[in-house]
MOPAC internal coordinates of N, CA, C and O (Angstrom, degrees):
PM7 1SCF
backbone

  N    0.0000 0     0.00 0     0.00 0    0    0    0
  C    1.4528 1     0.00 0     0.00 0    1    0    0
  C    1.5180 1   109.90 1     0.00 0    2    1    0
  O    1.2310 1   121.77 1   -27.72 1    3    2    1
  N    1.4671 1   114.21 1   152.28 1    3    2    1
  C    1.3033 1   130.49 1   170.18 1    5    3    2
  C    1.3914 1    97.18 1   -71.30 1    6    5    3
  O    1.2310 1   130.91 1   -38.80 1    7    6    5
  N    1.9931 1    96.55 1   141.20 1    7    6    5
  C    1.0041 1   129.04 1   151.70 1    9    7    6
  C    2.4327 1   118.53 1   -22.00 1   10    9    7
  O    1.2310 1   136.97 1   138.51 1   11   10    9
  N    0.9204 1    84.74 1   -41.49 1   11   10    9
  C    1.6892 1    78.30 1  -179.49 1   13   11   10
  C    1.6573 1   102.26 1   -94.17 1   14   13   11
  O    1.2310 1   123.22 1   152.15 1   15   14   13
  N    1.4337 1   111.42 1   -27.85 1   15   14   13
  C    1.6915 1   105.44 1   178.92 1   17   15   14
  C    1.5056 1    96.18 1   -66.95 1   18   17   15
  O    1.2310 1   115.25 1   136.12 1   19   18   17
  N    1.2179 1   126.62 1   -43.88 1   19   18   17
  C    1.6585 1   118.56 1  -160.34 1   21   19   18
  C    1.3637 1   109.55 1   -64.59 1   22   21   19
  O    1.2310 1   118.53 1   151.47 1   23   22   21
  N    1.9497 1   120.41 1   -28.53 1   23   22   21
  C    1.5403 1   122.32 1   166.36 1   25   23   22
  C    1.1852 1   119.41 1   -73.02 1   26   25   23
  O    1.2310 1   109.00 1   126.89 1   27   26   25
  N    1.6261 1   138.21 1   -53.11 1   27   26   25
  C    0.9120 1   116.64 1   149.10 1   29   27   26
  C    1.4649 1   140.12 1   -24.42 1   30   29   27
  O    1.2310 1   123.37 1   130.50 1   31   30   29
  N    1.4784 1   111.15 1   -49.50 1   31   30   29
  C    1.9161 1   103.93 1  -175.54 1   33   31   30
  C    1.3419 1   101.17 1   -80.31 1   34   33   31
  O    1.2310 1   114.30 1   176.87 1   35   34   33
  N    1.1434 1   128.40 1    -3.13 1   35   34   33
  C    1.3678 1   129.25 1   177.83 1   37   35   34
  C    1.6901 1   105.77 1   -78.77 1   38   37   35
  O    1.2310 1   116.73 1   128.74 1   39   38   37
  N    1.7996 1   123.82 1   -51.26 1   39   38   37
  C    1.2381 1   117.26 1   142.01 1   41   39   38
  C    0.6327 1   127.41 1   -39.19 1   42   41   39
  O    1.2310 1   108.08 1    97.65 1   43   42   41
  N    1.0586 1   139.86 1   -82.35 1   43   42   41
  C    1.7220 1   123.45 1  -172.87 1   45   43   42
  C    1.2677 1   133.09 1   -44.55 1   46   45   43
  O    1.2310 1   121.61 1   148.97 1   47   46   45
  N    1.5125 1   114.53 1   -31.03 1   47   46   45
  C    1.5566 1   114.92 1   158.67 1   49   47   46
  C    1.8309 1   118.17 1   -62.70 1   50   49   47
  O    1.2310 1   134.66 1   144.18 1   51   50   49
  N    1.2550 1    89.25 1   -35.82 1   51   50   49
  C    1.9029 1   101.69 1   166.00 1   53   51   50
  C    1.3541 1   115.01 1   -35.57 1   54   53   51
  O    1.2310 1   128.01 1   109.76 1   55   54   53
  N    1.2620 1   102.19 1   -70.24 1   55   54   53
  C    1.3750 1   120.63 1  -175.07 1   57   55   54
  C    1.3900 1   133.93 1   -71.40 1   58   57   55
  O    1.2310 1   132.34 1   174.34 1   59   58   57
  N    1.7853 1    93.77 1    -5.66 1   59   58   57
  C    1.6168 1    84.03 1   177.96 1   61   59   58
  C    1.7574 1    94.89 1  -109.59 1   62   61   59
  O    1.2310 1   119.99 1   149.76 1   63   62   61
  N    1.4132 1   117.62 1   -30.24 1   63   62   61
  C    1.5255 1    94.20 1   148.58 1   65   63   62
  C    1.2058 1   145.93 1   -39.13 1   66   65   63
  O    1.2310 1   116.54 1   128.83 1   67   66   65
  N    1.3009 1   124.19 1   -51.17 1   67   66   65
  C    1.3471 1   131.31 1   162.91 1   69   67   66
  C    1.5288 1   108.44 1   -48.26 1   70   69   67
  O    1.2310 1   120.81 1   116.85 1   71   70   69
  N    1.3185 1   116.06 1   -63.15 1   71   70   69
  C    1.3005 1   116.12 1  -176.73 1   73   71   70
  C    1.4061 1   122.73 1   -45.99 1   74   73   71
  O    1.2310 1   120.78 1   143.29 1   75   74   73
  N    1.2740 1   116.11 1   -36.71 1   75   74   73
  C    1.4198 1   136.24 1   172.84 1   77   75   74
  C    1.2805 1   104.36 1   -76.19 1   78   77   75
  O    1.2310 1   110.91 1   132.87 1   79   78   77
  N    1.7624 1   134.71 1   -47.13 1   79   78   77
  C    1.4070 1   112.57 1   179.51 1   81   79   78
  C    1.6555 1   113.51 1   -67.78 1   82   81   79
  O    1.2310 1   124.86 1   142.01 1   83   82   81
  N    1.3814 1   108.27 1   -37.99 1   83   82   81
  C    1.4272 1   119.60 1   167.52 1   85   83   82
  C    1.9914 1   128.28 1   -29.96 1   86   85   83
  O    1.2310 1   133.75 1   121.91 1   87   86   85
  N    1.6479 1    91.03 1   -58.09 1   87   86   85
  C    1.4010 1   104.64 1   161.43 1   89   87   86
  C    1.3813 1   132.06 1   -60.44 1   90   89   87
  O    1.2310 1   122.89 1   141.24 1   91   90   89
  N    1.2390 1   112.07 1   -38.76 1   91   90   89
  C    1.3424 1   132.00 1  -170.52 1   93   91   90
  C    2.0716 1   102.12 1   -66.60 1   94   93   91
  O    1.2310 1   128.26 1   133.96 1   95   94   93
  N    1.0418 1   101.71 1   -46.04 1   95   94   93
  C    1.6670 1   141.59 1   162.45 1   97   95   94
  C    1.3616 1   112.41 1   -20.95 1   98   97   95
  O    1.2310 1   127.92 1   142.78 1   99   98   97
  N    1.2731 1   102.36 1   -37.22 1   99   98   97
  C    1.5370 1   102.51 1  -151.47 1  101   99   98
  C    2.1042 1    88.04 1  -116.76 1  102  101   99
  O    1.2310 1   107.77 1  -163.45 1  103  102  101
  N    0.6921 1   140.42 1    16.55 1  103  102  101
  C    1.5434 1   161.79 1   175.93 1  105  103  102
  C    1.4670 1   101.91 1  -107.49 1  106  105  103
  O    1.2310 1   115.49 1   126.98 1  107  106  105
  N    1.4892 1   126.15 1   -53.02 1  107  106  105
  C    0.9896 1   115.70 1   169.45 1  109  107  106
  C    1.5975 1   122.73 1   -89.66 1  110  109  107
  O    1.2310 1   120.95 1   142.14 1  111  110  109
  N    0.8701 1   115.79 1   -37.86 1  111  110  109
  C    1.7194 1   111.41 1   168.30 1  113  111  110
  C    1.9688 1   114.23 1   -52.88 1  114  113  111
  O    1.2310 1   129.25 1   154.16 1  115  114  113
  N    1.5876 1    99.77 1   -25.84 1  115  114  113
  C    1.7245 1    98.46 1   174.99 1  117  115  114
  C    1.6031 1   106.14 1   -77.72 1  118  117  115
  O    1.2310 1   125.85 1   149.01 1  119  118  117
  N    1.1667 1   106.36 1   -30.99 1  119  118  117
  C    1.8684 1   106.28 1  -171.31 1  121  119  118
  C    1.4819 1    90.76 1   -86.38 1  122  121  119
  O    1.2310 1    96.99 1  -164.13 1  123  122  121
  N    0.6808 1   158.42 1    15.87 1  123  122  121
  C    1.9805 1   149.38 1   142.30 1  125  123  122
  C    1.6679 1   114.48 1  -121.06 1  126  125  123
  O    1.2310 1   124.61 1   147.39 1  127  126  125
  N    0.9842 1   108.75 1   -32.61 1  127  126  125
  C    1.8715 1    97.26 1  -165.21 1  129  127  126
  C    1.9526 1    82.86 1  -120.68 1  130  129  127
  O    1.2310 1    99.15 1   148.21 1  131  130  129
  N    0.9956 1   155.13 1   -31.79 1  131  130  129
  C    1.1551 1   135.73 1   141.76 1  133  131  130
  C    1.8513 1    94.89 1   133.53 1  134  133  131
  O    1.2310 1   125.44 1   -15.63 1  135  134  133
  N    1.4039 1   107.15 1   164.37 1  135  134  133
  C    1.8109 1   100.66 1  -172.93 1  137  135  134
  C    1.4789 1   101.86 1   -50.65 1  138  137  135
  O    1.2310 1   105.14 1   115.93 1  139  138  137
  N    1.0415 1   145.11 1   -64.07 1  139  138  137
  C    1.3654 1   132.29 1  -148.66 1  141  139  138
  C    1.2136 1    93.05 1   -57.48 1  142  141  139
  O    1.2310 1   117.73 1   118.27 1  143  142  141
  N    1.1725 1   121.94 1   -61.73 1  143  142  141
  C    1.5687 1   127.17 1  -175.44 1  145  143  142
  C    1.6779 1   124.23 1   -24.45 1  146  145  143
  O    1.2310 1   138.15 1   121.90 1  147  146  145
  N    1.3155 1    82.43 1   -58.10 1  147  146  145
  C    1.6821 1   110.08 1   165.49 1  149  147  146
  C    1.7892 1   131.55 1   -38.29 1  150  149  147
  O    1.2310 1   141.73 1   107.16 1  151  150  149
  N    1.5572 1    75.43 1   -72.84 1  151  150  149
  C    1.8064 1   101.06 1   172.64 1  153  151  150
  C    1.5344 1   121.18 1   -80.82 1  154  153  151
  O    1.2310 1   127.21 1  -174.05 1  155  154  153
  N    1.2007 1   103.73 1     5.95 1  155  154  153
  C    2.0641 1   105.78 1   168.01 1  157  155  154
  C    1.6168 1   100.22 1  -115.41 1  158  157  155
  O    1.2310 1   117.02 1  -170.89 1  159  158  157
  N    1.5011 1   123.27 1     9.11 1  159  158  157
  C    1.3229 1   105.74 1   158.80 1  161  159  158
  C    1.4915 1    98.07 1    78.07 1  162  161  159
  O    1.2310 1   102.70 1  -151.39 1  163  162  161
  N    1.5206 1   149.32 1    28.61 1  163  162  161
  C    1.2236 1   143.93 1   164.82 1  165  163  162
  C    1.3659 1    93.89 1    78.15 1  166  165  163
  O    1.2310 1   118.54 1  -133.51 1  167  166  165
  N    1.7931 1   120.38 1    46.49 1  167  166  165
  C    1.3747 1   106.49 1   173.19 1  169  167  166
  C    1.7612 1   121.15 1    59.03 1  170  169  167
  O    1.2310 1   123.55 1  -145.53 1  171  170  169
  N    1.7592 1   110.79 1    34.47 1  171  170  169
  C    1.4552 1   113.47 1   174.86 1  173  171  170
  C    1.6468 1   100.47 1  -128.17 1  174  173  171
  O    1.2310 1   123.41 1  -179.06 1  175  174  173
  N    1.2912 1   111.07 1     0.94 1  175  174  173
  C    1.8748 1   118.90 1   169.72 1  177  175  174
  C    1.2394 1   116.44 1  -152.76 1  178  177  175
  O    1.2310 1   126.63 1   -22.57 1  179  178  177
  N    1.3218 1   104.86 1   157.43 1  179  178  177
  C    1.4772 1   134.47 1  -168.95 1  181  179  178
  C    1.7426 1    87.94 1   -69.67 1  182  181  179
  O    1.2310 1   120.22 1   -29.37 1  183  182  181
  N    1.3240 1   117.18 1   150.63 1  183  182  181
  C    1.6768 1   132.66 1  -172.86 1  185  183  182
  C    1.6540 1    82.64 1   -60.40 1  186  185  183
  O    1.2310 1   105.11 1   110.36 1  187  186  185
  N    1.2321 1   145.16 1   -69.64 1  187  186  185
  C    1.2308 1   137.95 1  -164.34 1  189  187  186
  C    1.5951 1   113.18 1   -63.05 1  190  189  187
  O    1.2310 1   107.89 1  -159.14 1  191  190  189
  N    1.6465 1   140.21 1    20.86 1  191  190  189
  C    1.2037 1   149.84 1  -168.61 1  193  191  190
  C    0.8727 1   129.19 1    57.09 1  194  193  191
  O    1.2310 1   114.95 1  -154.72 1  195  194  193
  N    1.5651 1   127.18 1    25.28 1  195  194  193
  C    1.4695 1   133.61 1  -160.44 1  197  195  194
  C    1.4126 1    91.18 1  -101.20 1  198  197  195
  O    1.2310 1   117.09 1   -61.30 1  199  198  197
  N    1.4385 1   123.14 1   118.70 1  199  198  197
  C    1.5176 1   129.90 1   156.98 1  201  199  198
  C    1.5183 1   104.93 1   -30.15 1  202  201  199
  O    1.2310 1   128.05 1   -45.68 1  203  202  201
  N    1.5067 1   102.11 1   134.32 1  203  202  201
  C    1.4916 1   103.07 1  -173.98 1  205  203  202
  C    2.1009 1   103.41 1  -105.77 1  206  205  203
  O    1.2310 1   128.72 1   175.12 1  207  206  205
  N    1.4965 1   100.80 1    -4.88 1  207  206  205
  C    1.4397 1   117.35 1   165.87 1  209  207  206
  C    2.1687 1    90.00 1    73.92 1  210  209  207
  O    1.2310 1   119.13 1  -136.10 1  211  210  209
  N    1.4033 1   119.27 1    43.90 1  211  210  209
  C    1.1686 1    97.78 1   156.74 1  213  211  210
  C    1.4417 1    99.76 1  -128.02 1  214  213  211
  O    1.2310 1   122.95 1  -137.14 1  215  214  213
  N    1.0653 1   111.96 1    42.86 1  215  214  213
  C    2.2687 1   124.20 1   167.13 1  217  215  214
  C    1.0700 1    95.28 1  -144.12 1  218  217  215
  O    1.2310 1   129.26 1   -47.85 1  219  218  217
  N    1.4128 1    99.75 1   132.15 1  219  218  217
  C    1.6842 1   122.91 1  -178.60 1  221  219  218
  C    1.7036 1   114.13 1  -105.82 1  222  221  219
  O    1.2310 1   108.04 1   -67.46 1  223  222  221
  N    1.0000 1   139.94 1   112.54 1  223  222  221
  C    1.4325 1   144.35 1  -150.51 1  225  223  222
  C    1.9925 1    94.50 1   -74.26 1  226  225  223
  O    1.2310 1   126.95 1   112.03 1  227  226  225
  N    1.4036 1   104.24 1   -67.97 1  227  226  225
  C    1.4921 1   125.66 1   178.26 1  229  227  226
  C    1.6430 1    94.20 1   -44.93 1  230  229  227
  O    1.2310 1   114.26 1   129.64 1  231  230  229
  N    1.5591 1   128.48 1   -50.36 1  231  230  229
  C    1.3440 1   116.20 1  -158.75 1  233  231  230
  C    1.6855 1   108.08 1   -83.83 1  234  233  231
  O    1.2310 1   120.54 1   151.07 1  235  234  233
  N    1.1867 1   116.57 1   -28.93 1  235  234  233
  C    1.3755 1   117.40 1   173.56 1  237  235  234
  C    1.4682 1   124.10 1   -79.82 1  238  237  235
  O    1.2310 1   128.37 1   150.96 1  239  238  237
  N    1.5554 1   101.49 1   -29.04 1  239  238  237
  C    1.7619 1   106.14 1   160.19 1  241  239  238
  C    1.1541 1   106.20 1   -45.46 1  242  241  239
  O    1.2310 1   114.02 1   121.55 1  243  242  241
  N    1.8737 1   128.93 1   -58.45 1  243  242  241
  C    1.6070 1   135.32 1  -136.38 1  245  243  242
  C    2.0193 1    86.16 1   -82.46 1  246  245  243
  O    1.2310 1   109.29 1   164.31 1  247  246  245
  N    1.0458 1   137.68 1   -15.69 1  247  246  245
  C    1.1655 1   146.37 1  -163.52 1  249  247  246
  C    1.9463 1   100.66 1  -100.05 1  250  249  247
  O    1.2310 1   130.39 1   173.44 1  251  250  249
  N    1.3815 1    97.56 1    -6.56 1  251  250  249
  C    1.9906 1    94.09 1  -173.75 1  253  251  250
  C    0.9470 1   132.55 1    54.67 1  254  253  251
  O    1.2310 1   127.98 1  -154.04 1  255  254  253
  N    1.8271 1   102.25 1    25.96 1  255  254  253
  C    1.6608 1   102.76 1   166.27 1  257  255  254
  C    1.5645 1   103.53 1  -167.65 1  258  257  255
  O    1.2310 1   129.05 1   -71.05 1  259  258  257
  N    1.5735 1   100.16 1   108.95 1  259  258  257
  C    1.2403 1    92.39 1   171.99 1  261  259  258
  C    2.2677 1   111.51 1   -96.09 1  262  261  259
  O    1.2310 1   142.66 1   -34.28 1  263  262  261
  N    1.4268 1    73.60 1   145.72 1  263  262  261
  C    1.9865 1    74.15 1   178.16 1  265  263  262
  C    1.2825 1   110.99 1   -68.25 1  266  265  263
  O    1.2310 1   110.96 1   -44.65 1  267  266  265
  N    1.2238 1   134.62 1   135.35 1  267  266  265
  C    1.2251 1   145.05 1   134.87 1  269  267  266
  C    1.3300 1   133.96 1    13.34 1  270  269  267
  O    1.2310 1   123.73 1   101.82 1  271  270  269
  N    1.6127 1   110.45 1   -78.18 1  271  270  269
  C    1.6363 1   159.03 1   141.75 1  273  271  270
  C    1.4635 1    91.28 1   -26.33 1  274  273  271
  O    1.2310 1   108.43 1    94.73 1  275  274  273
  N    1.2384 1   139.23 1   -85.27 1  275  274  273
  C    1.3442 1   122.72 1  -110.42 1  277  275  274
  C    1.8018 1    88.84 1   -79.62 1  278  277  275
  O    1.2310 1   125.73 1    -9.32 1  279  278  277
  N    1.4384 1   106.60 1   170.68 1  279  278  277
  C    1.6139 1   122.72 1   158.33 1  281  279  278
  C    1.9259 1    88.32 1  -108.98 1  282  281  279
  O    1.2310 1   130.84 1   -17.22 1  283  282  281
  N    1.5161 1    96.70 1   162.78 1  283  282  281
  C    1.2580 1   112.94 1  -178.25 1  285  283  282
  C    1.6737 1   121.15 1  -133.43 1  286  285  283
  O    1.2310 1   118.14 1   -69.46 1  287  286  285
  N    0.8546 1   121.16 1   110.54 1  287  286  285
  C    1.3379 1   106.85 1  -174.51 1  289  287  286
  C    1.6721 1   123.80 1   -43.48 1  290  289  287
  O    1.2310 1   122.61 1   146.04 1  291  290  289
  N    1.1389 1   112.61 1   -33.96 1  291  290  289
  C    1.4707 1   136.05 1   169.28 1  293  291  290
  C    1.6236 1   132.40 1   -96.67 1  294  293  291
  O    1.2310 1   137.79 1  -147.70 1  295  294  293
  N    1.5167 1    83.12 1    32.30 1  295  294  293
  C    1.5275 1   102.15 1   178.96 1  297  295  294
  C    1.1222 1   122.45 1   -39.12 1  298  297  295
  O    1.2310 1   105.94 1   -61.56 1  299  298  297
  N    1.2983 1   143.70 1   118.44 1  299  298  297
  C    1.6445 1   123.04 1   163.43 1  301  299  298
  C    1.4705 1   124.88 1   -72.85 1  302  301  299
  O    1.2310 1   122.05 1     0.01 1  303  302  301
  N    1.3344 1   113.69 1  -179.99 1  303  302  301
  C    1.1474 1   123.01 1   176.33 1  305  303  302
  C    1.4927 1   114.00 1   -53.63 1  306  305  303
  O    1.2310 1   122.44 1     3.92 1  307  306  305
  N    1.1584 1   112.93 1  -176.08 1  307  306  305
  C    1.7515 1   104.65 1   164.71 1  309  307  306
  C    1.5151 1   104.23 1   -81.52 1  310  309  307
  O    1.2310 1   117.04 1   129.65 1  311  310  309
  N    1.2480 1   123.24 1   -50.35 1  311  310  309
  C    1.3466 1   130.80 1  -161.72 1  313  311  310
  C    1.5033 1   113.21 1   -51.75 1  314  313  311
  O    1.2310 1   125.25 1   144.44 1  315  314  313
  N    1.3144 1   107.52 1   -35.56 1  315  314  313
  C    1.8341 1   128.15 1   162.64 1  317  315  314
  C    0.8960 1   111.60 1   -62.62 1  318  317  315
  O    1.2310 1   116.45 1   146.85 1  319  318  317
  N    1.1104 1   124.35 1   -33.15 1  319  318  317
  C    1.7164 1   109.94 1  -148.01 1  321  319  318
  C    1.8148 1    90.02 1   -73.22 1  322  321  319
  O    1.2310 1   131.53 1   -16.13 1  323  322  321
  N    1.7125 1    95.34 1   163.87 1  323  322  321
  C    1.1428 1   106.89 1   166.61 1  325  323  322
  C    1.4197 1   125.71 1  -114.23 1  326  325  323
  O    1.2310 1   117.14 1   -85.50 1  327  326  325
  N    1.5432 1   123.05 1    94.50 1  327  326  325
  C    1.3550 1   117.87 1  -161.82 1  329  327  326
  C    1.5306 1   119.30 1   -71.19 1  330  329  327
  O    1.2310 1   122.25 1   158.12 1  331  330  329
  N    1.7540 1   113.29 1   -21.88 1  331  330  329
  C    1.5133 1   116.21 1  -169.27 1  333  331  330
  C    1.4269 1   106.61 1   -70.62 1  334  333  331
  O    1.2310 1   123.92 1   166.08 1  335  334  333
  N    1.4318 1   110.08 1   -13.92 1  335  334  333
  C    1.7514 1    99.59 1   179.31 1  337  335  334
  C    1.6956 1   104.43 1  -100.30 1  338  337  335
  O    1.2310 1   110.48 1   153.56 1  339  338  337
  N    1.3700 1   135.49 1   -26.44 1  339  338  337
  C    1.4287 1   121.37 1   168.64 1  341  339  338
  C    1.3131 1   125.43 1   -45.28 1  342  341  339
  O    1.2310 1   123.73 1   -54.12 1  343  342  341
  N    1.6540 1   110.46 1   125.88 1  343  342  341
  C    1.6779 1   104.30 1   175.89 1  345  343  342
  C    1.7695 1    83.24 1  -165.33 1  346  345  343
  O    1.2310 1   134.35 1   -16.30 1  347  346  345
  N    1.6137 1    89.86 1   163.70 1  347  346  345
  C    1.5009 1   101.44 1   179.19 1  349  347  346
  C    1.5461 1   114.64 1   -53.49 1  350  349  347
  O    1.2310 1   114.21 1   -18.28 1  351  350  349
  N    1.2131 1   128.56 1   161.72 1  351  350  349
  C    0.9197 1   157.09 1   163.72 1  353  351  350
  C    1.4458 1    98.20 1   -62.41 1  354  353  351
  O    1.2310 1   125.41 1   -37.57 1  355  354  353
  N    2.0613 1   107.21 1   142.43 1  355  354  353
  C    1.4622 1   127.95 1  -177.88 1  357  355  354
  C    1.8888 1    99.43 1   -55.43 1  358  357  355
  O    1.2310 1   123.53 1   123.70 1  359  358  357
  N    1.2113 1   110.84 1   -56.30 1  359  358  357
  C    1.4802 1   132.73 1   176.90 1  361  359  358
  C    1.5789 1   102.80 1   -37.90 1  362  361  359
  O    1.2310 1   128.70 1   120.19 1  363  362  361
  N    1.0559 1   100.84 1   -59.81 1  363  362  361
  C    1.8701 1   118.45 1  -165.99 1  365  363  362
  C    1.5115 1   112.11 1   -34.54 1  366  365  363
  O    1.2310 1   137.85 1   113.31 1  367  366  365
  N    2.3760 1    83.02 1   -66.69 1  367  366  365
  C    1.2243 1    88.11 1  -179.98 1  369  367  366
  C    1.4612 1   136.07 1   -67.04 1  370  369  367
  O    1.2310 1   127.77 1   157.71 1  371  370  369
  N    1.4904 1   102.66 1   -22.29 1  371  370  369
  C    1.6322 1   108.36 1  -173.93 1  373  371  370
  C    1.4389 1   110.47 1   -71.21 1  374  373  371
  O    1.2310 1   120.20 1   169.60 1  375  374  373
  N    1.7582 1   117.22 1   -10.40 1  375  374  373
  C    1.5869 1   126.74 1  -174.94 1  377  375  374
  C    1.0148 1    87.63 1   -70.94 1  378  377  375
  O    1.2310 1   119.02 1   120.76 1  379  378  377
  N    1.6842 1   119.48 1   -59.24 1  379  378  377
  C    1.6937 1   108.33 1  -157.69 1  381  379  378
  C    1.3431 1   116.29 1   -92.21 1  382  381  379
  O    1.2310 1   115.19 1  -141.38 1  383  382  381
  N    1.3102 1   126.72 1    38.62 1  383  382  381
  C    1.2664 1   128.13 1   164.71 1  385  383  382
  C    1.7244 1   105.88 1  -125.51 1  386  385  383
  O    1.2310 1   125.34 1   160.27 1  387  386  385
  N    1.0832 1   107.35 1   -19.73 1  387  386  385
  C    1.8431 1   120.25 1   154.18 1  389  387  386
  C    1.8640 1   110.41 1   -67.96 1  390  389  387
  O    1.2310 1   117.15 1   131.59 1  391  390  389
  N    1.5798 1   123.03 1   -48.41 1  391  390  389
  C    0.9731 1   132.62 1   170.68 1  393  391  390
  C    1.5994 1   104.16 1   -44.29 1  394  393  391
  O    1.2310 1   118.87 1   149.93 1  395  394  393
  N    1.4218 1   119.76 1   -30.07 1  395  394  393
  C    1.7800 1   106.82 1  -151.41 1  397  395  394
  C    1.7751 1    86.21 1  -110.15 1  398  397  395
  O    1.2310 1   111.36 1  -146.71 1  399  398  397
  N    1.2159 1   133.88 1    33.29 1  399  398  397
  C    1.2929 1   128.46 1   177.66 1  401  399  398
  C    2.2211 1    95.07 1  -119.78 1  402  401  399
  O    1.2310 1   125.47 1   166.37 1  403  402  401
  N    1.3742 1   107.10 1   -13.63 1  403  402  401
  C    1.4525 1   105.67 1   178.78 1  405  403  402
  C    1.9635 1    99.56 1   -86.96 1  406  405  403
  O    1.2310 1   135.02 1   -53.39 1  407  406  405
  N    1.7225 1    88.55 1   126.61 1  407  406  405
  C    1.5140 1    90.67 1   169.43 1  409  407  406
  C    1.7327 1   102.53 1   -86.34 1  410  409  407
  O    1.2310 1   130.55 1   -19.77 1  411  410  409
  N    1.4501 1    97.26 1   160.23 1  411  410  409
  C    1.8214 1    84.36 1   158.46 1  413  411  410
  C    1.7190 1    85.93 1  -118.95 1  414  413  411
  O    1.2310 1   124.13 1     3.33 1  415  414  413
  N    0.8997 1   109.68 1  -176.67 1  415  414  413
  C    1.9821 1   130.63 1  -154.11 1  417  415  414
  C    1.6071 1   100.49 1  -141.59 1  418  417  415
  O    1.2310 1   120.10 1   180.00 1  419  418  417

């Protein structure tokens, strides 16, 4: 493959990781911070997924870490996006390492 096919399939594998850690995301944000919690994206969308425009895509890039979770009002494209800086949230992770101290019986 050409040079631009090999970036592209490289997106698209991007994106369905993300998409998949993203999903996975929202299972754990309901078992600690609870569905609403979950389904507004850490408080960055409306319960129905509508960017609620208080996460800034550009401002959390310039910071070297965009969350996972959030929607952005200023979402980019896929082709933009920058996947090497997305990762859970400080919060996130400390939920799911609190999460792994509950037995179930």
């Amino acid at each position: 493959m050409g040079i631009y096919l090999d970036t592209i399939k490289d997106k698209v594998d991007e994106d369905f990781m993300y998409t998949a850690a993203h999903e996975l995301g929202h299972t754990i944000l309901r078992a600690y911070g609870g569905t609403w919690y979950s389904f507004t994206h850490d408080d960055s969308s409306e319960i129905w997924q509508t960017p609620n425009g208080k996460k800034s895509y550009p401002l959390e890039k310039s910071t070297g870490e965009i969350n996972l979770m959030h929607y952005y009002k200023d979402d980019p494209y896929q082709f933009q996006y920058d996947y090497n800086l997305t990762m859970a949230s400080k919060e996130d992770i400390r939920s799911l390492i609190w999460l792994t101290k509950i037995k179930n019986n």
